[in-house]
N, C-alpha and C positions, 0 to 999 in steps of 0.2 A: 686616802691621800692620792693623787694624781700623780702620774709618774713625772719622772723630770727625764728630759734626755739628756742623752750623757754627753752633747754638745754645754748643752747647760749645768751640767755636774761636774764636767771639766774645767769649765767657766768660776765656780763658785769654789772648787778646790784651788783653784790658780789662787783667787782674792785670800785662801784662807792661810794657805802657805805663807802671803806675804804678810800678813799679820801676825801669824805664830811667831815670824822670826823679829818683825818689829815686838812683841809682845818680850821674844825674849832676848833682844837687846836691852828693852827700858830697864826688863826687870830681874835680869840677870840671873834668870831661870825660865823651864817650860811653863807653859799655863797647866793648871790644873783642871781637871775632867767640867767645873764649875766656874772658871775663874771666864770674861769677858776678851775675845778677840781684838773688840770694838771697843777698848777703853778709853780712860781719860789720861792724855799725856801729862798733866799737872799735876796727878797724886802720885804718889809714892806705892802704893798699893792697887792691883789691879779695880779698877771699880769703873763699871761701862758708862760709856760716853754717854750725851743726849744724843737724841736722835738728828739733828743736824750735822755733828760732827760723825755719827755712825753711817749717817750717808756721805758726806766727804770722805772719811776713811775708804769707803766701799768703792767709790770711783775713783780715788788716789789708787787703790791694789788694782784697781782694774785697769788703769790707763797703762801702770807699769808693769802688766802681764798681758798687754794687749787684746783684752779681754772682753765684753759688751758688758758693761757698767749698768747701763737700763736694763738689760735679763737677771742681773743679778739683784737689782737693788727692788725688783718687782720679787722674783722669787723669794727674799726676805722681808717681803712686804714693807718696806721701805719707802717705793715711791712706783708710781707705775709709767712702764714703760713711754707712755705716751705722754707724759711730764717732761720730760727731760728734754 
């Protein structure tokens, strides 16, 4: 596995922080060690998004952590940098 710098490991923990806590407003507890960051706000129970709204979600945390959207949404293999 390739290393990541830790400009980009800071990047990807900002996006994950902002999820954890969306995850536990929706669901009014922590996520579990298995349960999805990147859920679907319409169920009731954790259960991950499609992948369109897993990359909306990804650039929503990113914009609100002022964060690069395109390093993160490449490093989860999502969409590559030069897409965007």
């Amino acid at each position: 596995m390739p290393r990541i710098s830790e400009p980009l490991m800071a990047a990807l923990l900002e996006v994950a922080k902002v999820r954890f806590e969306l995850f536990r407003e929706h669901f009014g507890r922590e996520p579990g060690p298995d349960e999805p960051l990147l859920f679907d706000p319409d169920k009731g129970e954790p259960t991950a998004s499609t992948v369109a709204d897993s990359r909306l979600q990804v650039v929503s945390a990113a914009a609100a952590t002022e964060v690069d959207a395109c390093a993160v949404l490449d490093l989860l293999g999502f969409k590559s940098s030069t897409d965007m």
